[in-house]
Backbone of each chain as ProteinMPNN parsed JSONL, in Angstrom:
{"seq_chain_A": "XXXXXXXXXXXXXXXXXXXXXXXXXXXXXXXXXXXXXXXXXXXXXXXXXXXXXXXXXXXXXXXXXXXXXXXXXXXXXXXXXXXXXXXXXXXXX", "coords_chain_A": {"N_chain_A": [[65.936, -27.606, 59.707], [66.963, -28.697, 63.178], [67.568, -31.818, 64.424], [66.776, -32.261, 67.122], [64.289, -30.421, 67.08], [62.975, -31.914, 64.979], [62.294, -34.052, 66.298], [60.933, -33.492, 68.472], [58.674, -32.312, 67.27], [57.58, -34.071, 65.556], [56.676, -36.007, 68.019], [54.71, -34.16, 69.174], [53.309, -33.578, 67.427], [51.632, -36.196, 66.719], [50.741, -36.622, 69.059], [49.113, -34.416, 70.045], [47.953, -33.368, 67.662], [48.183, -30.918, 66.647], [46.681, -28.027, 65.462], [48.108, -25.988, 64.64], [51.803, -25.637, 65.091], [54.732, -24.816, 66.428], [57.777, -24.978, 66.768], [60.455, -23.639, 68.421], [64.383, -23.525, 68.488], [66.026, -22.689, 70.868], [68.343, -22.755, 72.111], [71.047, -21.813, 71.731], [70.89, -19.035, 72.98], [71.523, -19.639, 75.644], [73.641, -20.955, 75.875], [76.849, -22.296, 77.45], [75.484, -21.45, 79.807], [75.014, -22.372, 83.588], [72.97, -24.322, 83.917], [73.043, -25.724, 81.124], [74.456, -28.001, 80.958], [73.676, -30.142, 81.198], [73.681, -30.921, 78.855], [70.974, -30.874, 77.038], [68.483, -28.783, 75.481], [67.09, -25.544, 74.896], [63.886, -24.626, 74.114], [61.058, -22.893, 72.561], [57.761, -23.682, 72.7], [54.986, -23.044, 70.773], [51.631, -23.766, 70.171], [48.911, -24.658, 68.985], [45.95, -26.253, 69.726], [43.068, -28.635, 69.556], [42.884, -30.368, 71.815], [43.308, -29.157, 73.872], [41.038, -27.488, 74.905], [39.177, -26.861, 77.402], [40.343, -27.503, 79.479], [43.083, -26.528, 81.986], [45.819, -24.395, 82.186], [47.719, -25.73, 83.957], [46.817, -28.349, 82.839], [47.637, -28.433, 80.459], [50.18, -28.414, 80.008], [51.129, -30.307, 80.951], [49.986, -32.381, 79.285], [51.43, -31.651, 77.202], [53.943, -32.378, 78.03], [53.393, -34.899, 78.539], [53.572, -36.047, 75.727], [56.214, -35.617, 75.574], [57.734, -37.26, 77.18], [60.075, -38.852, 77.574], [61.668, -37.316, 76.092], [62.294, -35.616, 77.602], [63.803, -36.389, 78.999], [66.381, -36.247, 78.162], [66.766, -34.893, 75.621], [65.898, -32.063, 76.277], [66.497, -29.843, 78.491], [64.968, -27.108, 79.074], [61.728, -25.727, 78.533], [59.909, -23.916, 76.973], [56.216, -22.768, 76.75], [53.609, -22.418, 74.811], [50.052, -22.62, 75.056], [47.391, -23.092, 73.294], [43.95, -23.334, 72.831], [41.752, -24.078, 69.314], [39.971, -21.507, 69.284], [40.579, -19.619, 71.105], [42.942, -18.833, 69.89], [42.122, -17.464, 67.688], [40.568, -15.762, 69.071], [42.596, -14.304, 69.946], [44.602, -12.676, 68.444]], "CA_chain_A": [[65.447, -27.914, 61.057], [67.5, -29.501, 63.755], [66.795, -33.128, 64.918], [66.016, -31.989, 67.996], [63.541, -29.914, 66.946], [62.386, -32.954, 64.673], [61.77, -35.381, 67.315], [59.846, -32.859, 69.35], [57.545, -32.119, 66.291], [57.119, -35.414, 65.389], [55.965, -36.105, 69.714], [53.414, -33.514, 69.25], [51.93, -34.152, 65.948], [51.212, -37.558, 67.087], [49.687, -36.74, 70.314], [47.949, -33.735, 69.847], [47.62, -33.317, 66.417], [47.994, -29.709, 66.253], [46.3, -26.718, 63.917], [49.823, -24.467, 64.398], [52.76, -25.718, 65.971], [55.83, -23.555, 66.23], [59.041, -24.967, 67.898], [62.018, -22.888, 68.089], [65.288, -23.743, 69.044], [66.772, -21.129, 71.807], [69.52, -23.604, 72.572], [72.08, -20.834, 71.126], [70.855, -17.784, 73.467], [71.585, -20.547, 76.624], [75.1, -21.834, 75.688], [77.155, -21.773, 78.808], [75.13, -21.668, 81.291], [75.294, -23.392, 83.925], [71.808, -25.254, 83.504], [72.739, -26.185, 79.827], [75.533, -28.461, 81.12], [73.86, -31.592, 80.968], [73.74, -31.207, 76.967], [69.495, -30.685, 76.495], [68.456, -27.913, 74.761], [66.083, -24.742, 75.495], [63.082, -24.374, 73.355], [60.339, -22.563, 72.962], [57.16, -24.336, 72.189], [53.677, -22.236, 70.441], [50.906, -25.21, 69.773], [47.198, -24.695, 69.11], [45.29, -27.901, 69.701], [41.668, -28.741, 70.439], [42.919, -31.301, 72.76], [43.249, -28.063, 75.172], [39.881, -26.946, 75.036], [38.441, -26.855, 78.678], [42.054, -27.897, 80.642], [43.536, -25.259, 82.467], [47.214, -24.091, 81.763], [49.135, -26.814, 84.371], [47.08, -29.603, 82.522], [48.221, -28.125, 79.224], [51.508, -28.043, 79.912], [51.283, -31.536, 81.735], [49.781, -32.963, 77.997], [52.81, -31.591, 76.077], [55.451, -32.572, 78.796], [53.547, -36.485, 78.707], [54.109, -36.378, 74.644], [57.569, -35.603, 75.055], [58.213, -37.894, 78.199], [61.724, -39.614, 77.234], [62.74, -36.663, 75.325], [62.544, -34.283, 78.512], [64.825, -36.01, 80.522], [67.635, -36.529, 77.044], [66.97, -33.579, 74.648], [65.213, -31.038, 76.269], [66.743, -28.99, 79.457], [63.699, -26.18, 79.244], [60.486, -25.881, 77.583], [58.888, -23.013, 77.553], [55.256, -23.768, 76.474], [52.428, -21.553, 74.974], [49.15, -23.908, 74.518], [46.256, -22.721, 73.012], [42.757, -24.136, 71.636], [41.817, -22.868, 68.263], [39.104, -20.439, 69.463], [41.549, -18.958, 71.661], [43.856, -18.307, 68.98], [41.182, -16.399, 67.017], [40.031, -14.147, 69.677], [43.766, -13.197, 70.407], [45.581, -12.698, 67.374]], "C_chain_A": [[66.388, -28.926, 61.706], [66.638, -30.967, 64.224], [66.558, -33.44, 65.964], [64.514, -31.934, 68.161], [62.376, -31.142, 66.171], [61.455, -33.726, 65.363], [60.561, -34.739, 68.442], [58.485, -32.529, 68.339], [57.165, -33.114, 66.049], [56.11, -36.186, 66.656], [54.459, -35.7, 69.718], [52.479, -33.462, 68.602], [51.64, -35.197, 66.714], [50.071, -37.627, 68.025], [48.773, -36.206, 70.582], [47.533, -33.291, 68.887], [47.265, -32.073, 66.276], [47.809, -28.645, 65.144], [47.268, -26.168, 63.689], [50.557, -25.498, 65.566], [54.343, -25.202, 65.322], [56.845, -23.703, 67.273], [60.213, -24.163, 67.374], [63.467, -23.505, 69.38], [66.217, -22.629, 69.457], [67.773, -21.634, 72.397], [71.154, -22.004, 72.866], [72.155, -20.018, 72.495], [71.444, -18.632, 75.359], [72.928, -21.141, 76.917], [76.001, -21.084, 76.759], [77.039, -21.461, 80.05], [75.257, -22.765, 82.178], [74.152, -24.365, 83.586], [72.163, -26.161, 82.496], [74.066, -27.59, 79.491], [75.308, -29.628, 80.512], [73.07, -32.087, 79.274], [72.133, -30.946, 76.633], [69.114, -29.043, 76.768], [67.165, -27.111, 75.128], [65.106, -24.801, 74.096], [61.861, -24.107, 73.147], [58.974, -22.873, 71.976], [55.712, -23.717, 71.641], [52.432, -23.218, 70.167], [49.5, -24.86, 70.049], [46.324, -25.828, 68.601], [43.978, -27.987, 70.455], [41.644, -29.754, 71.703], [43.104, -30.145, 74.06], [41.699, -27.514, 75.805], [39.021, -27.964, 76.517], [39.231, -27.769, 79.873], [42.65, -26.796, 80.489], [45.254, -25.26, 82.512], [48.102, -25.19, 82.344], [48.45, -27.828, 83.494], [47.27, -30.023, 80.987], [49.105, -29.02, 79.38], [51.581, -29.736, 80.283], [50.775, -32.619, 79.858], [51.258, -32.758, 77.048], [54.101, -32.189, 76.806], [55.112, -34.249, 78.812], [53.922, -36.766, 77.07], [55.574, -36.382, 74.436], [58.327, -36.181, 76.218], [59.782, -38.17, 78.44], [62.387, -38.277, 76.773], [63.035, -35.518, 77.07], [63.53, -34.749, 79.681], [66.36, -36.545, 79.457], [67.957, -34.907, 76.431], [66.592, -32.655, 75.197], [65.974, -30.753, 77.754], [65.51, -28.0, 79.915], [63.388, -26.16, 78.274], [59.5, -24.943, 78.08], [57.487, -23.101, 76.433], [54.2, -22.22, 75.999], [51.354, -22.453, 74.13], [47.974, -23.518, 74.469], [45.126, -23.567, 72.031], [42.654, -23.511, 70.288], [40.931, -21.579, 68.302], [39.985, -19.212, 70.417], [42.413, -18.278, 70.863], [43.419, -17.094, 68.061], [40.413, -15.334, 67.679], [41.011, -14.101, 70.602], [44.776, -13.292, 69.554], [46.744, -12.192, 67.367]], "O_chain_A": [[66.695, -29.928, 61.061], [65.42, -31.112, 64.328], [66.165, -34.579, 66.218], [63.732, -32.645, 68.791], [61.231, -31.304, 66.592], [60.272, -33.99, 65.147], [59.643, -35.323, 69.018], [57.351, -32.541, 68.816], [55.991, -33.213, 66.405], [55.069, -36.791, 66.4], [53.446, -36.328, 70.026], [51.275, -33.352, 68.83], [51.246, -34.748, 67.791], [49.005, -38.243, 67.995], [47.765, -36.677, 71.109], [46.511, -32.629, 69.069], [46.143, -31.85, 65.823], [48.557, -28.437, 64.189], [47.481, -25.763, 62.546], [50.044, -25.976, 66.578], [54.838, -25.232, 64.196], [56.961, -23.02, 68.291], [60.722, -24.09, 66.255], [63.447, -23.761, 70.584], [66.923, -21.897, 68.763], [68.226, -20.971, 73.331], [71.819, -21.569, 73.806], [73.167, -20.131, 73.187], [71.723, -17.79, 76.213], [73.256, -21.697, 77.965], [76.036, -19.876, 76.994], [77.81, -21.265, 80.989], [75.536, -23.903, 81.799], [74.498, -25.312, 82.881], [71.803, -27.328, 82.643], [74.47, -28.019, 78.41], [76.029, -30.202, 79.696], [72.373, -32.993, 78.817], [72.133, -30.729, 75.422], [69.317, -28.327, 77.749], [66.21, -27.726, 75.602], [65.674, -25.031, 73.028], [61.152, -25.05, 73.5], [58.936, -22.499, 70.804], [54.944, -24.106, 72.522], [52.9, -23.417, 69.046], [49.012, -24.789, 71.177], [46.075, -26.195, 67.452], [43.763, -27.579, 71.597], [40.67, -29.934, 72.433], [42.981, -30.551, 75.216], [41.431, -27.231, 76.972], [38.548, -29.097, 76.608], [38.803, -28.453, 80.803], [42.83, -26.14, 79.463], [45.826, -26.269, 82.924], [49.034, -25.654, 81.688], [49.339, -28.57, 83.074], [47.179, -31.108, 80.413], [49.003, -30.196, 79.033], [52.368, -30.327, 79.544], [51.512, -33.548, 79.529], [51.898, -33.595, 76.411], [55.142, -32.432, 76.196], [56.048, -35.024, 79.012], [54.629, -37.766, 76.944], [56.15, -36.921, 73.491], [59.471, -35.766, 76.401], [60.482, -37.734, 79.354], [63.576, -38.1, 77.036], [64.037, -34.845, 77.312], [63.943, -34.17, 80.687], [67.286, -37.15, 79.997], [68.867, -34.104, 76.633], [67.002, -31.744, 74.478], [66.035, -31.846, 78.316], [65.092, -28.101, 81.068], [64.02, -26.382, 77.241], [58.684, -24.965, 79.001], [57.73, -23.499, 75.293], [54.1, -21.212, 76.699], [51.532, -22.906, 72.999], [47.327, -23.521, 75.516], [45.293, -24.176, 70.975], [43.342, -22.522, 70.031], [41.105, -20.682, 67.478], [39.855, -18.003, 70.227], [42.656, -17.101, 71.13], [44.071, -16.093, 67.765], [39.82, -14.374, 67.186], [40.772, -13.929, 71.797], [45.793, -13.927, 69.831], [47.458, -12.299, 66.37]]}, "seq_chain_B": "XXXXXXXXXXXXXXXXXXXXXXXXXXXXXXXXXXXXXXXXXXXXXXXXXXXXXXXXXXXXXXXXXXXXXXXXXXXXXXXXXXXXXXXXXXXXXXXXXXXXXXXXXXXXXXX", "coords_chain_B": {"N_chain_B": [[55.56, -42.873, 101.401], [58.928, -41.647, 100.361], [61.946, -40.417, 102.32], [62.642, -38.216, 101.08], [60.64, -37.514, 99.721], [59.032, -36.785, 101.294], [59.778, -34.86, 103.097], [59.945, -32.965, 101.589], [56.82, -32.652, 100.731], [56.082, -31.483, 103.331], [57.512, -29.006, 103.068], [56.139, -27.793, 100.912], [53.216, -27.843, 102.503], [53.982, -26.473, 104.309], [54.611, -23.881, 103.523], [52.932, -21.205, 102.241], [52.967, -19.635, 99.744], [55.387, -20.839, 97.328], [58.484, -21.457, 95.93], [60.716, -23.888, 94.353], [63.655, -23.214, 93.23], [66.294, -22.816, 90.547], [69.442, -21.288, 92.103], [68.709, -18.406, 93.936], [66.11, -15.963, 95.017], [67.663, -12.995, 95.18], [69.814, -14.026, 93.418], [69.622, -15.24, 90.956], [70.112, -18.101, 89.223], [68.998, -18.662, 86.4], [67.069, -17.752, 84.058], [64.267, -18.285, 83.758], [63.76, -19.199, 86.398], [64.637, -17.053, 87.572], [62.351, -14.956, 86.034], [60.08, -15.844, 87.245], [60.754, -15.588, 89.965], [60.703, -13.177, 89.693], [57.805, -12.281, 89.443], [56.392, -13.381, 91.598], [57.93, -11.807, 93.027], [56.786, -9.124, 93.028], [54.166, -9.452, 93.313], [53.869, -8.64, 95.748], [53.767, -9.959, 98.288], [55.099, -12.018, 100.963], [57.238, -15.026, 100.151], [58.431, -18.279, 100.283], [61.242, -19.785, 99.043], [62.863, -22.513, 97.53], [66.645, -23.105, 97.19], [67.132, -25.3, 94.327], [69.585, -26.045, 93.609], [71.374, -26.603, 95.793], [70.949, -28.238, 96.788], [70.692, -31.419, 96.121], [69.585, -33.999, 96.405], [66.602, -32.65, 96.415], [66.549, -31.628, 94.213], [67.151, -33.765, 92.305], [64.781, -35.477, 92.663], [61.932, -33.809, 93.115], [60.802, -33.148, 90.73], [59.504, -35.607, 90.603], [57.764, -35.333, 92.858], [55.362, -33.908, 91.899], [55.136, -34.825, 89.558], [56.024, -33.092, 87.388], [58.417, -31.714, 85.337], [60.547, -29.668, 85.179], [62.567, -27.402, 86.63], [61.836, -23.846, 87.391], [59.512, -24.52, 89.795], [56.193, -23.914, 91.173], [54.588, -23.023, 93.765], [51.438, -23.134, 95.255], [49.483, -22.235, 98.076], [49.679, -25.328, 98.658], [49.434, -26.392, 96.316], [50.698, -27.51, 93.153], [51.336, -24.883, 90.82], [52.31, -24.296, 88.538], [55.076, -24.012, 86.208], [57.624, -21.4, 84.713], [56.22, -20.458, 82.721], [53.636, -20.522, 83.175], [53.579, -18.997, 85.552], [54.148, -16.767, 85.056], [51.874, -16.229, 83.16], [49.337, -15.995, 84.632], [50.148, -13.918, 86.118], [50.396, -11.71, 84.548], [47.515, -11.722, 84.024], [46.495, -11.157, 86.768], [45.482, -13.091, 88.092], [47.819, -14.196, 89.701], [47.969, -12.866, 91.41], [45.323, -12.539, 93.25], [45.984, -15.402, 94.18], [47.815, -15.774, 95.515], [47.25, -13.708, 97.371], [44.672, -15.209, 98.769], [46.057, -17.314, 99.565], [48.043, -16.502, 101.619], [46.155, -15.263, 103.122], [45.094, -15.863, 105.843], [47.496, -15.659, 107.477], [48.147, -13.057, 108.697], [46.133, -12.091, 110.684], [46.189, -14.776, 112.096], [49.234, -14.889, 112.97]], "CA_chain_B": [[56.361, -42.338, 100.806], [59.953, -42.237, 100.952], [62.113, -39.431, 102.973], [62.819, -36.774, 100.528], [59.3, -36.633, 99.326], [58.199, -36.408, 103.225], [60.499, -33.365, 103.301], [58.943, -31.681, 100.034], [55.81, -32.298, 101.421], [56.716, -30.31, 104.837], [57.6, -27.542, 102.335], [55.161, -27.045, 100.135], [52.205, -27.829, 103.395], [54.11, -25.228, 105.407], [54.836, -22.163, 103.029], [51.85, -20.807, 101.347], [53.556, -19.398, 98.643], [56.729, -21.512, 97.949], [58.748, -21.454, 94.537], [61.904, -23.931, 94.275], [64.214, -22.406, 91.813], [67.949, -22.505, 90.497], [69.508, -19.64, 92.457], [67.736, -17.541, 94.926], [65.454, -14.5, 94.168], [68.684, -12.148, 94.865], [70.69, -14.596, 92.648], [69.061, -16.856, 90.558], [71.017, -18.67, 88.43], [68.926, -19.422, 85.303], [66.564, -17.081, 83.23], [63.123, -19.316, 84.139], [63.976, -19.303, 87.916], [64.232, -15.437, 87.55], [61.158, -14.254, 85.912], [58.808, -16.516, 87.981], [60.772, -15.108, 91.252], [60.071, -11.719, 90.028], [56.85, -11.981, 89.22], [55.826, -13.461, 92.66], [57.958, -10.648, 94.559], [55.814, -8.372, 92.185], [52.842, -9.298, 93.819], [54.431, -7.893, 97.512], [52.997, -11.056, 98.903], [56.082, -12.986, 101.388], [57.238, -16.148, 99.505], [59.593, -19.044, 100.311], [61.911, -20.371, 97.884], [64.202, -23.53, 97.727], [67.486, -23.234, 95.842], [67.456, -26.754, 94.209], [71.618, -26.398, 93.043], [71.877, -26.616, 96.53], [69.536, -29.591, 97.451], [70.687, -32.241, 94.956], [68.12, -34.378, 97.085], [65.451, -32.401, 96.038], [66.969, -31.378, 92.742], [66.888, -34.873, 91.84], [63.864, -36.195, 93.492], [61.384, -33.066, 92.916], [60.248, -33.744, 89.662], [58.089, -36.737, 90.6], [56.332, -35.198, 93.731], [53.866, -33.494, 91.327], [55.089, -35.053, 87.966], [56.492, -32.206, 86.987], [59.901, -32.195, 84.512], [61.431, -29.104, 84.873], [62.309, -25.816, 87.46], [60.935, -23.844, 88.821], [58.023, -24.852, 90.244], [55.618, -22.585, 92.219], [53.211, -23.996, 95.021], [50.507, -21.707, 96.546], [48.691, -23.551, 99.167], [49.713, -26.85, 98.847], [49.137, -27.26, 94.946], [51.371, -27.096, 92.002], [50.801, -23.901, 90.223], [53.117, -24.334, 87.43], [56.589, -23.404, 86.139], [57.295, -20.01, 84.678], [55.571, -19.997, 81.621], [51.725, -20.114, 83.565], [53.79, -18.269, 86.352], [53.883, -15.184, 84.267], [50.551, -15.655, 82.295], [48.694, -15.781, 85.812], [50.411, -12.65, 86.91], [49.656, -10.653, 83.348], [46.317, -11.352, 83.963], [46.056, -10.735, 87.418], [45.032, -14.419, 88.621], [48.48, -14.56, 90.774], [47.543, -12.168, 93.091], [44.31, -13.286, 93.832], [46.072, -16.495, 94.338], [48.803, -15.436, 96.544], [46.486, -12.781, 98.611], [44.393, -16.166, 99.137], [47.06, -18.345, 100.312], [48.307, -15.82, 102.874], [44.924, -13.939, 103.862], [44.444, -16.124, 107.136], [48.663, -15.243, 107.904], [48.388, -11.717, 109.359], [46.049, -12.592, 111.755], [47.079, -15.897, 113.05], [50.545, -14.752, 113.502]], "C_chain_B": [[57.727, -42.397, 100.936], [60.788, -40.44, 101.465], [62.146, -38.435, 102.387], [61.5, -36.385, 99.763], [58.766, -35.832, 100.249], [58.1, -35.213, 103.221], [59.875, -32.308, 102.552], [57.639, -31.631, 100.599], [55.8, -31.439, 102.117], [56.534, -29.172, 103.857], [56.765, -26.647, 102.351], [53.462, -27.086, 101.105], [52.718, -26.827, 104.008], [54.408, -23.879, 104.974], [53.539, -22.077, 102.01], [51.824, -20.682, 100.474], [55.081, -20.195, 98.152], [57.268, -21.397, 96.152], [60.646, -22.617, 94.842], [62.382, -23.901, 92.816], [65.76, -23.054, 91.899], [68.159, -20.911, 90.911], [68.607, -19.207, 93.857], [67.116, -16.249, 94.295], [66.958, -13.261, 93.791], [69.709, -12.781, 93.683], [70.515, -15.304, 91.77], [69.941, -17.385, 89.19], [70.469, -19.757, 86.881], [67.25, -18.294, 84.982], [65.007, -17.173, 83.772], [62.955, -18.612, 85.635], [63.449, -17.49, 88.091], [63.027, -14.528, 87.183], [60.511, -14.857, 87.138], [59.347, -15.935, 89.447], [60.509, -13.327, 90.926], [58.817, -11.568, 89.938], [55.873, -12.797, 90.832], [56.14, -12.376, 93.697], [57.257, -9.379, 93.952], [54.905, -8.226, 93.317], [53.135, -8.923, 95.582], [54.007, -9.145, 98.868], [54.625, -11.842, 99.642], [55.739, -14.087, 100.232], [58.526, -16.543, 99.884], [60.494, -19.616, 99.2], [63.421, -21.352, 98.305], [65.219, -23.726, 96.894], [67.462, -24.802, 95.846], [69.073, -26.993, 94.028], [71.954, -26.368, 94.289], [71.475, -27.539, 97.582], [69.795, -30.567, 96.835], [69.887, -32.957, 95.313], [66.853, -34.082, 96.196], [65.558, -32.18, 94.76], [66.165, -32.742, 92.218], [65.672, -35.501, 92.037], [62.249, -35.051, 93.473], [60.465, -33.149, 91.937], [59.031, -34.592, 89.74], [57.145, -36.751, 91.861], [55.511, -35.056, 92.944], [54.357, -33.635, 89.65], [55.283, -34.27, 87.166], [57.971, -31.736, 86.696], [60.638, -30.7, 85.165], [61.272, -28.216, 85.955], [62.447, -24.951, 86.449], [59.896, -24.59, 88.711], [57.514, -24.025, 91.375], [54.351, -23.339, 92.943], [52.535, -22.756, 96.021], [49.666, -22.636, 96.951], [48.607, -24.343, 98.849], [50.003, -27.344, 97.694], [50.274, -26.222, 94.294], [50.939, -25.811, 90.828], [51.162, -24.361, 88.243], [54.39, -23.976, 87.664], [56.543, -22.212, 85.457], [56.539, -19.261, 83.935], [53.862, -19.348, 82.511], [51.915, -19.324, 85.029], [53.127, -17.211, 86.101], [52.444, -15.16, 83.656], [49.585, -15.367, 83.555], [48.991, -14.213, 86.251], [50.101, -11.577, 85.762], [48.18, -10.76, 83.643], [45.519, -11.098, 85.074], [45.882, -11.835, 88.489], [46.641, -14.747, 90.217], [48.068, -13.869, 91.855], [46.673, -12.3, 93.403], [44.69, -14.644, 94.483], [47.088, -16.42, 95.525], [48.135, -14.668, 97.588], [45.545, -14.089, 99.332], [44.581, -16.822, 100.115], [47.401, -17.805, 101.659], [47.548, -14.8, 103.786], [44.971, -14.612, 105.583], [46.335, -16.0, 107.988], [48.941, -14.133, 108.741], [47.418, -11.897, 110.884], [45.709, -13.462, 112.386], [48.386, -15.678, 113.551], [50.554, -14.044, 114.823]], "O_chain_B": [[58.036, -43.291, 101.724], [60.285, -39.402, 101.034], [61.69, -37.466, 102.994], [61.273, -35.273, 99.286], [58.251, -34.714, 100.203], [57.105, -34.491, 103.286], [59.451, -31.186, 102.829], [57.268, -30.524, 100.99], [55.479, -30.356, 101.626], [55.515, -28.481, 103.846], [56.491, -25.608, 102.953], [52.527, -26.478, 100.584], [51.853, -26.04, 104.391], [54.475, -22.905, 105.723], [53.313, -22.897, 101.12], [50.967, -21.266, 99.81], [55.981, -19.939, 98.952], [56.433, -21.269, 95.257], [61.587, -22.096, 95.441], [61.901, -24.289, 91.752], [66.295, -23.592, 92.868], [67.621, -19.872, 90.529], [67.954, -19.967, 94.571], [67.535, -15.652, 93.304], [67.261, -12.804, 92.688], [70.387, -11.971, 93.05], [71.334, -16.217, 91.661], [70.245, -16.633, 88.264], [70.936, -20.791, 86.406], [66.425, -18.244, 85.894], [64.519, -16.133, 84.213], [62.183, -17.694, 85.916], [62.43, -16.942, 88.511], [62.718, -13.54, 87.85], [60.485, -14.115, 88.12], [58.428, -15.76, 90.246], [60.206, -12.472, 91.758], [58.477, -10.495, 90.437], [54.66, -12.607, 90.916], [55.47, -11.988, 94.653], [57.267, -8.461, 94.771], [54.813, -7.265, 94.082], [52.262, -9.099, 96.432], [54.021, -9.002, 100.091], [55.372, -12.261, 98.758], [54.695, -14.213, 99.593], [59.518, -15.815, 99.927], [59.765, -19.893, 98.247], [64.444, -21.128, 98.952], [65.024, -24.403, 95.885], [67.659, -25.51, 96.833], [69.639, -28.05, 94.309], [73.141, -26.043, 94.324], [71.632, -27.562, 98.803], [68.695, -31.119, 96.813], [68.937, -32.842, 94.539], [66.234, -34.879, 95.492], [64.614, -32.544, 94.06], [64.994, -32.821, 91.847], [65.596, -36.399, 91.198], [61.293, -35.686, 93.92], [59.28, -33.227, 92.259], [57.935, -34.437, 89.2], [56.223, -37.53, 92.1], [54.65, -35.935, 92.945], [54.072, -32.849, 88.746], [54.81, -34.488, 86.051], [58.701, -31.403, 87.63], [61.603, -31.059, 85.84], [60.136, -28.051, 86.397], [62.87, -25.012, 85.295], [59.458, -25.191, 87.73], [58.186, -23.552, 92.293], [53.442, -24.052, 92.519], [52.863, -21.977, 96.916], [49.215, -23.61, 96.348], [47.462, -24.661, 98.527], [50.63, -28.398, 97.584], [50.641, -25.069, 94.523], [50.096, -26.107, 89.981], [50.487, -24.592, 87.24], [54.894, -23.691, 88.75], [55.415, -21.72, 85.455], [56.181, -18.091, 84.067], [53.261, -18.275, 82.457], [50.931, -18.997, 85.693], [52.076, -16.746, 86.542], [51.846, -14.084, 83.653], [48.971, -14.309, 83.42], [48.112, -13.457, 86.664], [49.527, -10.55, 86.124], [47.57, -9.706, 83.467], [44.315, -10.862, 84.974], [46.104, -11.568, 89.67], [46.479, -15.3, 91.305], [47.867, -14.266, 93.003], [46.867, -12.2, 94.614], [43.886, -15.117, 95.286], [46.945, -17.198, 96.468], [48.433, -14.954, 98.748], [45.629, -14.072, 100.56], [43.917, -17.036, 101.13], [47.152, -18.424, 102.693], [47.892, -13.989, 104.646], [44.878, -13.802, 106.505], [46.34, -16.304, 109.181], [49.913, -14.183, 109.495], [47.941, -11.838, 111.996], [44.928, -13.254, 113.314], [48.704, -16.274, 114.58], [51.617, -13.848, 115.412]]}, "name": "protein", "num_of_chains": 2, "seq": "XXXXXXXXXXXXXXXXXXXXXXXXXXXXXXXXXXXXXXXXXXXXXXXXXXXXXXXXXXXXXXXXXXXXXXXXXXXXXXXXXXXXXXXXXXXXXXXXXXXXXXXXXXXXXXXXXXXXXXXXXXXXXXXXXXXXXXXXXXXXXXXXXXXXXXXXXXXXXXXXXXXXXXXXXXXXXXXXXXXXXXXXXXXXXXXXXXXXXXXXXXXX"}
């Protein structure tokens, strides 16, 4: 595992203390673009946490983007986000 | 506030549907930017869009209207929708176009 990827797992355990979390680093498929200039890395984030349960998708996304505050304007360029409770997860497998 | 929020304001109060992206829909210049502009011209609904690589202003300064890190960003009447990820899940399940037919129902006739 990169130490990217580290520091973003480490963010999210902490904050939301997730049942599944599943970062991938898509840095690779990105290299060259122009976006990816200013060195932070694409990655795509899977995370099932009861801290979601009954917040609607922006104030998901707004929970995982305040755990990883500092890192999103160093390590991270894009973050693509899928944030599910655990009942959610089990009636869509 | 200070001027380049003012301006964003203006925007996103005067286009119903509004998305600023890297790129333009015909061009967009980053993967993100591109789904979320197809999946609004999907819904056949007009929509404005602000290239930010061509705004550094707003580029820079965008972010902390609605506390929000990264483009795109998509604004249907007034409010922050999301970026492309809850772009697209809205439009798989149908929720954008209810949300976009919404925004621009009282457009056809007022104009």
């Amino acid at each position: 595992m990169n130490e990217r990827v580290a520091r973003i797992e480490a963010r999210l355990r902490a904050a939301l203390a997730p049942d599944e979390l599943d970062i991938v680093d898509d840095s690779a498929a990105h290299a060259g673009h122009a976006g990816a200039r200013s060195g932070g890395g694409h990655f795509n984030v899977y995370i099932v946490a009861a801290a979601f349960a009954g917040r609607s998708p922006i104030q998901r996304h707004r929970l995982v983007h305040q755990a990883l505050a500092d890192l999103m304007s160093s390590d991270i360029h894009a973050l693509s986000i899928k944030a599910l409770t655990p009942e959610e997860r089990s009636s869509h497998p | 506030m200070d001027d380049v929020l003012q301006r964003i304001d203006q925007q996103v109060k005067n286009n119903p549907v509004l998305i600023y992206m890297k790129g333009t829909p015909q061009m967009p210049q980053c993967g993100f930017s591109m789904r979320a502009s197809q999946a609004l011209a999907a819904t056949g609904v007009p929509f404005a869009y602000v290239n930010v690589l061509e705004d550094m202003e707003i580029f820079q300064n965008l972010p902390r209207y609605a506390d929000w890190p990264t483009f795109p960003q998509i604004y249907i009447a007034g409010e922050l929708v999301g970026g492309c990820d809850i772009t697209l899940e809205l439009y798989q399940s149908g929720e954008l176009q209810k949300l976009v037919d919404t925004a621009t129902a009282g457009q056809d006739t007022a104009g």
